[in-house]
C-alpha positions as CSV (number, residue, x, y, z in Angstrom):
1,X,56.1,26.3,24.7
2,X,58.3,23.8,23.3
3,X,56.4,22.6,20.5
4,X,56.1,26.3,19.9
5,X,59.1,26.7,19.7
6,X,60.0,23.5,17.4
7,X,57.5,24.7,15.1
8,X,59.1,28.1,14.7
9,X,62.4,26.3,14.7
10,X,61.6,24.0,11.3
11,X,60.4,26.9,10.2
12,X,63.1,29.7,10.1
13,X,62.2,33.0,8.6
14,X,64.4,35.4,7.8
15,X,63.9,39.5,8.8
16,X,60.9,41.4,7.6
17,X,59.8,37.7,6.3
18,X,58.6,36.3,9.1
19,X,55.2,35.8,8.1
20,X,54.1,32.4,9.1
21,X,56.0,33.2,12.5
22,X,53.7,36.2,12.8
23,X,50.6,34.0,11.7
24,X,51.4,31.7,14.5
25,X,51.9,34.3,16.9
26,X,48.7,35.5,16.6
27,X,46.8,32.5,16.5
28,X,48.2,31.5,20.0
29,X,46.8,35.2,21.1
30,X,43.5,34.1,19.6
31,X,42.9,31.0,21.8
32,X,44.0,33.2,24.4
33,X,41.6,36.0,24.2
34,X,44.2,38.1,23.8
35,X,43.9,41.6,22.0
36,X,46.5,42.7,19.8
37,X,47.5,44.9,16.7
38,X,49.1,43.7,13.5
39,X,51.4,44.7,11.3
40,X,53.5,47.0,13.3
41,X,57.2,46.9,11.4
42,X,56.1,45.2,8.8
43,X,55.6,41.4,10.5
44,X,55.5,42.2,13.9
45,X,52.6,42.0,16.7
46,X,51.8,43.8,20.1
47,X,49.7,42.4,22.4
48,X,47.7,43.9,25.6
49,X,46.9,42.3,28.7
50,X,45.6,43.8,31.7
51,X,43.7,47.5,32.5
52,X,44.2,49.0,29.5
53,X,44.9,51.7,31.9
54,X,48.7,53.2,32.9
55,X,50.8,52.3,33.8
56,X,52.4,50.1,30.8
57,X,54.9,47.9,30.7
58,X,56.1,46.1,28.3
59,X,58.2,42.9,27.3
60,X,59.7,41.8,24.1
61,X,61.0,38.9,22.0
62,X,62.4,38.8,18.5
63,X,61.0,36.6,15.9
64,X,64.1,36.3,12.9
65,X,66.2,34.0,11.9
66,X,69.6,34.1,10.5
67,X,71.4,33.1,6.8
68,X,72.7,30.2,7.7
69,X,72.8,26.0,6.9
70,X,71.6,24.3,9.9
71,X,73.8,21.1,10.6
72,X,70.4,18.8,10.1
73,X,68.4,21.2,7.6
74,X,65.3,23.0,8.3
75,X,62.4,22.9,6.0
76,X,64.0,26.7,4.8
77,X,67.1,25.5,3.3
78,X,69.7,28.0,4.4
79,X,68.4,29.3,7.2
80,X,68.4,28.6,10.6
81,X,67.5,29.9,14.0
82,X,70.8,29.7,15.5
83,X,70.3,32.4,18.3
84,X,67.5,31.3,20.2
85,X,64.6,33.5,19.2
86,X,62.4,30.9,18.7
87,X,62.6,30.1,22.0
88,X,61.8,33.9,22.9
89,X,59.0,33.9,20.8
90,X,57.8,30.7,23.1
91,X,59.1,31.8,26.2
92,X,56.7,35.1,25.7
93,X,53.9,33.2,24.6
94,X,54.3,31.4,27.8
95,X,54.3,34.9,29.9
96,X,51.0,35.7,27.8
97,X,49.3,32.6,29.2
98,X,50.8,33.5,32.8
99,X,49.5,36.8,32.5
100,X,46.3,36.5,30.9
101,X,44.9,33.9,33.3
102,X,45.9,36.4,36.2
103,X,44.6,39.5,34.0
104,X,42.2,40.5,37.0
105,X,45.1,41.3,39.3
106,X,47.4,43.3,37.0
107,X,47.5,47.2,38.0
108,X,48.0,48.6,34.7
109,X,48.8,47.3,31.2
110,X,51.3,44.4,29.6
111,X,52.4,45.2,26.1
112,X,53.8,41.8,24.0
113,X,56.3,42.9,22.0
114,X,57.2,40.3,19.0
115,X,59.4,41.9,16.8
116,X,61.0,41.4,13.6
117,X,64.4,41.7,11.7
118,X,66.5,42.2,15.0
119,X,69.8,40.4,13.2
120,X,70.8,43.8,11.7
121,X,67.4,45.1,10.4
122,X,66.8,47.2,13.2
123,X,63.5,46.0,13.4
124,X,63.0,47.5,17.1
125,X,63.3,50.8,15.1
126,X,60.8,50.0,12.7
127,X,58.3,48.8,16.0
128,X,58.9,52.4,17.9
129,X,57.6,54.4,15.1
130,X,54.6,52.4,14.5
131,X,53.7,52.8,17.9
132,X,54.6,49.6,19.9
133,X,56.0,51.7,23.0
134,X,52.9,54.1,22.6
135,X,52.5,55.3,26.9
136,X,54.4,52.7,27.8
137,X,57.5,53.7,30.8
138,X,59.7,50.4,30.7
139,X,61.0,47.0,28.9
140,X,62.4,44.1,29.4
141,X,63.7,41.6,27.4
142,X,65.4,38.0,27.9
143,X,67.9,36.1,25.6
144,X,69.2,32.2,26.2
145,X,72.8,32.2,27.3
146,X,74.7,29.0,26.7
147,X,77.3,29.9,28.8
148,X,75.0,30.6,31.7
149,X,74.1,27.9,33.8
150,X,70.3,26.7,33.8
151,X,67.9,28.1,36.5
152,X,70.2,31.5,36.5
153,X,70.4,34.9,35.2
154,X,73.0,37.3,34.4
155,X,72.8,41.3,33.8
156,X,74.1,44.2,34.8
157,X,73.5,48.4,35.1
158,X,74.8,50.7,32.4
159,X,76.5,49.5,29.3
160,X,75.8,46.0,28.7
161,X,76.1,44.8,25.0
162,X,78.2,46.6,22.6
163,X,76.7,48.9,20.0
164,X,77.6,47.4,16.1
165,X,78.1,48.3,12.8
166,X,78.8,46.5,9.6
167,X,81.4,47.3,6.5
168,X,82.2,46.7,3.1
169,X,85.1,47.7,0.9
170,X,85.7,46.9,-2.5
171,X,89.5,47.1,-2.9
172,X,90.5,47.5,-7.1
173,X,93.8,46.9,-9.0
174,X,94.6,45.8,-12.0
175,X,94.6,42.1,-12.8
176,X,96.7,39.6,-15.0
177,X,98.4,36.4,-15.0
178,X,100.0,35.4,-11.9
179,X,103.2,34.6,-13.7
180,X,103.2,38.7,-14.5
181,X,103.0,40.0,-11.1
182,X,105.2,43.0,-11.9
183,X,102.1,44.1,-14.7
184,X,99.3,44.3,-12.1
185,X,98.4,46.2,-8.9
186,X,97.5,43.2,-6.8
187,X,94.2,44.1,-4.9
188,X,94.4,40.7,-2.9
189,X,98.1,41.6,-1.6
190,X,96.3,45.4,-0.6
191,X,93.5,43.6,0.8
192,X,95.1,41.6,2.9
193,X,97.6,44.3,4.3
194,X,94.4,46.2,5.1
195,X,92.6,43.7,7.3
196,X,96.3,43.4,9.1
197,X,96.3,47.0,9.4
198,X,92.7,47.1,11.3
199,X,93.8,44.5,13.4
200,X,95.7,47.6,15.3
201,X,92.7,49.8,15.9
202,X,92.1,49.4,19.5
203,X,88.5,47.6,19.5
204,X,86.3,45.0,18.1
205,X,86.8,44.4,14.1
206,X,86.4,41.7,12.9
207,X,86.2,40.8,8.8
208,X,84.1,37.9,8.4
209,X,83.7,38.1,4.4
210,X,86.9,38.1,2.0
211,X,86.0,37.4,-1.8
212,X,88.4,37.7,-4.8
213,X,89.2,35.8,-7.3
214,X,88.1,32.8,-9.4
215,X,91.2,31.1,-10.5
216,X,94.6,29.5,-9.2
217,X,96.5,31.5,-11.7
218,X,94.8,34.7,-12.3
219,X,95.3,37.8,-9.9
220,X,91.9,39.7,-10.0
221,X,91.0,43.2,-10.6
222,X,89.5,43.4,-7.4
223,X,88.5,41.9,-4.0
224,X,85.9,42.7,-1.3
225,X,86.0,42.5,2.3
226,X,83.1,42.7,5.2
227,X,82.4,42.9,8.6
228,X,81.6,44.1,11.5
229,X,82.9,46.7,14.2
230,X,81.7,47.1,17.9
231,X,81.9,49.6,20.9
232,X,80.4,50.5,24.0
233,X,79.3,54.1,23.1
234,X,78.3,55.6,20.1
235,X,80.9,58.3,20.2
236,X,83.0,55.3,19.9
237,X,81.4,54.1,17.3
238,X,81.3,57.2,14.8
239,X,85.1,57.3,15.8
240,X,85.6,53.6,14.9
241,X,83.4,54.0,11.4
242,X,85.5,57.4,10.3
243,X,89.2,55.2,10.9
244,X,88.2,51.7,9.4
245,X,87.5,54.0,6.6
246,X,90.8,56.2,6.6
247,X,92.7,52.7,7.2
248,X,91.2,51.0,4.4
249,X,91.4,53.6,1.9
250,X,95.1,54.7,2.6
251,X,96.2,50.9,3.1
252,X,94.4,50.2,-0.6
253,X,96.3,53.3,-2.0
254,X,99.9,52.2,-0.4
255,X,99.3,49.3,-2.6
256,X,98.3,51.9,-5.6
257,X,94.4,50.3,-5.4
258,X,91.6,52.3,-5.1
259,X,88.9,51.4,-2.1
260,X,85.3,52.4,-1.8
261,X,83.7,51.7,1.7
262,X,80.2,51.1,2.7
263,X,78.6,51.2,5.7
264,X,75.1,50.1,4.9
265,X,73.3,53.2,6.4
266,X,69.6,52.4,5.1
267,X,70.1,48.7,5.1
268,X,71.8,48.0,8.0
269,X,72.6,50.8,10.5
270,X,74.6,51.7,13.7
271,X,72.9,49.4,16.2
272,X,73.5,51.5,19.8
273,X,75.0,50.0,22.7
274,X,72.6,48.2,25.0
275,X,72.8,49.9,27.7
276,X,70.7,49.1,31.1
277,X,69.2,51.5,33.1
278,X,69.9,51.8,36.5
279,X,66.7,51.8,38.5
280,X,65.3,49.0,36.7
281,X,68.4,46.5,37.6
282,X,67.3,46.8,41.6
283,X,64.3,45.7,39.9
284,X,65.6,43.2,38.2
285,X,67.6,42.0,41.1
286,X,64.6,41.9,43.5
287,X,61.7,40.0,41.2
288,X,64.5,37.2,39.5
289,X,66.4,36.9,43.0
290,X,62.4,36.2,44.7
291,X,61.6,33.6,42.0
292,X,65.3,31.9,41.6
293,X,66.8,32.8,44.8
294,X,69.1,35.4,45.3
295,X,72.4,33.5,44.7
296,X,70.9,32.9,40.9
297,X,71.2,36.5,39.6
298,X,75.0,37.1,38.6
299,X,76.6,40.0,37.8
300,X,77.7,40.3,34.2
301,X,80.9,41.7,32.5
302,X,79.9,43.7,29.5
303,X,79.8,41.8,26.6
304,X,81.1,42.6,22.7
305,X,77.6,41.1,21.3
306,X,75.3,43.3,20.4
307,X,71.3,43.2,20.1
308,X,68.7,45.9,19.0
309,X,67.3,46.1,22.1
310,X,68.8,49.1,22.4
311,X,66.8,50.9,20.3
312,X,64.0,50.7,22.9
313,X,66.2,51.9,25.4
314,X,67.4,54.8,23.8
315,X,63.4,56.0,24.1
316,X,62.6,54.4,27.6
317,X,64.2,53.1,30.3
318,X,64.9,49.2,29.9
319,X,66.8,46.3,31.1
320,X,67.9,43.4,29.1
321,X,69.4,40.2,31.1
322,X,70.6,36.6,30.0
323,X,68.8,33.9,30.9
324,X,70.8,30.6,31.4
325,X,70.1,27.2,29.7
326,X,74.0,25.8,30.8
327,X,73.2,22.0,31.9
328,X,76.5,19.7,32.5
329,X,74.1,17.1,31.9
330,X,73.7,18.2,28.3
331,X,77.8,19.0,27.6
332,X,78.7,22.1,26.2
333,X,76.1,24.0,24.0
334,X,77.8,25.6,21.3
335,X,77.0,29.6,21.0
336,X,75.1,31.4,19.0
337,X,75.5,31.4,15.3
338,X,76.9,28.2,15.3
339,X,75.3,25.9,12.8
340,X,75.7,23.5,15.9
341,X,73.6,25.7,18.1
342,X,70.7,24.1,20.1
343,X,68.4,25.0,23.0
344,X,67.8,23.6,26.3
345,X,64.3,23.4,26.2
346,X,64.2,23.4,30.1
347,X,64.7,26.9,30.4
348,X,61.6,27.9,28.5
349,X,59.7,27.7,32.0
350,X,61.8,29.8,33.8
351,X,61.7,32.5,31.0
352,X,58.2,32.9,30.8
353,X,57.7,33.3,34.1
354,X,60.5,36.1,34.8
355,X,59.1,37.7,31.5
356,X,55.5,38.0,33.8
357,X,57.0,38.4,36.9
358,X,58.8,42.0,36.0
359,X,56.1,42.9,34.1
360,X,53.3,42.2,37.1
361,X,55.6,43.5,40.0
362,X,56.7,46.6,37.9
363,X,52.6,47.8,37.2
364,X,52.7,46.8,40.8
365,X,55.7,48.6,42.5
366,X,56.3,51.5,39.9
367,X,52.5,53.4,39.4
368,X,54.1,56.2,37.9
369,X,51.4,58.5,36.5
370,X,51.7,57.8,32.5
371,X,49.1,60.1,30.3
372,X,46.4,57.7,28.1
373,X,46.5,59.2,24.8
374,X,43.2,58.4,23.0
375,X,43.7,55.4,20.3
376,X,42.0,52.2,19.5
377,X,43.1,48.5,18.8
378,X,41.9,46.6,16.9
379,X,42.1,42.7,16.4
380,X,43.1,41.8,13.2
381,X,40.2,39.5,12.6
């Protein structure tokens, strides 16, 4: 698993481009004897251990990267993997191995989720329609925590992660020299008054991108801001989306700008809240508290990131927990999307075997009857 996971981590592919991620994937199937279908969402792979037979369950990891210059450089200049998903991608190639050498005593079917484009390509969307939760009744899925000590886990029931969307405006005025400003309609004055004004929305905006102007002494014609807005139900969210637009638009024409808002609905859209279901976190209590002892599983506050996880869990019931890789020994790891980000590699272990452990104990404790539609895999080669 870890020099899995270094590979993938020189490596850093970006969403929907994760081929050689995908190739390597599968080639770690391979020596394992382990069936699997490819392309699903473009770069993805699902995998099958066990039966073939209901019930299925399955377990997931994310395979992208993110836009970003990594403090020592990766072979991919400009992008890193500064959120841990190449250690997913290992720690789940680490439950195959677990799972395939114990194949005989699985009741039912494991599905291997490796998916693409989570960071805001809504790759989980692109899995579920070609098929990757075909019959199967549950999902789980583990991300690193740096802020969770090693050899623990943290979750909760109901809402866990915050659903997300992103925004752009482009705020126009009228430019000229910035010894005139009485002749121009200052779109950096408007655009700042407008990420004042969203500050008051009660929520989670944040603008992460302001970009106007080339020059010391030149007021520009016009200035764009970005970001990103978060809630805890989508009702909340269509809310949120309608006011940033009403505040950005009326703030731009206080100033006597214009503003045009976009919300990225094919590119990027509304990720839902992650929300864990209920009769799964008993579940999830019982098979991590057996392996790490029951004073390892923590309760979790719901927490303003957000992860397309949720997507699954809007068609099946799922669970999604942290998994800690905190070590005093280490110091403080910084968090994700840091350029400064880095992984405990010691916690690989303890992921891949609580990514096997639901799976086996759910085909064992929850036979639900599941009908086997007729459909064939085949392995790529």
């Amino acid at each position: 698993m870890v020099g899995i996971r270094r590979k993938i981590h020189a490596n850093p592919e970006l969403g929907y481009e994760e081929f050689e991620t995908s190739e390597l994937i599968r080639a770690e199937l391979d020596q394992m004897s382990v069936e699997y279908k490819h392309p699903v969402g473009v770069t993805g792979v699902v995998g099958f251990i066990g039966t073939r037979k209901p019930p299925f369950v399955a377990i997931r990891a994310d395979m992208d990267a993110l836009t970003m210059q990594w403090v020592h450089r990766s072979k991919n200049a400009g992008k890193m993997h500064a959120c841990g998903h190449d250690a997913h991608v290992a720690m789940l190639l680490g439950a195959a191995k677990i799972l395939k050498e114990h194949e005989k005593d699985l009741q039912g079917t494991v599905v291997l989720v490796f998916q693409p484009a989570e960071e805001g390509g809504a790759g989980a969307k692109k899995m579920i329609a070609g098929g990757a939760l075909e019959n199967v009744s549950a999902i789980f899925g583990l991300h690193v925590a740096n802020h969770v000590p090693i050899a623990e886990v943290a979750s909760g029931p109901g809402p866990f992660l915050a659903g997300a969307g992103f925004f752009e405006a482009t705020i126009s005025g009228k430019g000229d020299h910035a010894a005139l400003p009485h002749h121009v309609v200052d779109p950096i004055l408007a655009a700042s008054n407008v990420i004042v004004s969203l500050q008051y929305l009660v929520c989670v905006i944040t603008v992460g991108k302001f970009q106007g102007g080339d020059a010391f002494n030149v007021i520009p014609d016009s200035v764009k801001i970005g970001g990103t807005f978060r809630a805890f139900t989508m009702e909340s969210l269509m809310q949120l989306k309608q006011r940033i637009k009403q505040v950005i638009t009326g703030q731009a024409s206080v100033h006597r700008c214009l503003a045009t808002v976009n919300f990225f609905e094919d590119e990027k859209p509304l990720s839902p809240p992650t929300i864990n279901h209920k009769d799964l976190h008993e579940h999830f209590r019982n098979v991590a508290g057996d392996m790490l002892g029951f004073e390892k599983v923590k309760d979790h506050q719901p927490w303003m990131g957000s992860e397309d996880f949720a997507y699954y869990q809007e068609a099946i019931p799922g669970y999604f927990s942290f998994l800690g890789m905190a070590d005093d020994a280490l110091g403080p790891l910084p968090t994700p999307h840091s350029p400064y980000f880095r992984i405990n590699e010691d916690a690989l272990p303890y992921g891949a075997a609580l990514h096997a452990s639901f799976a086996a104990r759910y085909l064992l404790e929850f036979q639900q009857e599941v009908p086997l539609l007729e459909r064939e895999h085949h392995d790529e080669l």
